[in-house]
N, C-alpha and C positions, 0 to 999 in steps of 0.2 A: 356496514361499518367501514371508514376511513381508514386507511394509514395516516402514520404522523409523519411526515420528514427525517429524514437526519443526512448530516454530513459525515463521511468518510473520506478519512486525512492520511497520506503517507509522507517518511520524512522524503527530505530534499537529498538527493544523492549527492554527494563530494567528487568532483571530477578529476580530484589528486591521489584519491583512495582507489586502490585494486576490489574489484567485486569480489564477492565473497559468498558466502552461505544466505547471510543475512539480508541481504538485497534481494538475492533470490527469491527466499521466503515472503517478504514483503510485496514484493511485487505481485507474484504467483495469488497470495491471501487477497491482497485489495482484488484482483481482476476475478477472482472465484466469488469474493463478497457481492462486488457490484455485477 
């Protein structure tokens, strides 16, 4: 049996905006997903 494809999307970071919790989190989850 195959796998199907999929796309995993993170957002665009803001380079005016202070990092935060939430960047982190994002980042951390896409790089443990893929």
């Amino acid at each position: 049996m195959s796998k199907g494809t999929y796309s995993f999307t993170t957002p665009i970071y803001y380079v005016n905006a202070a990092p935060h919790l939430g960047t982190a989190y994002t980042t951390v989850a896409a790089d443990t997903v893929a």
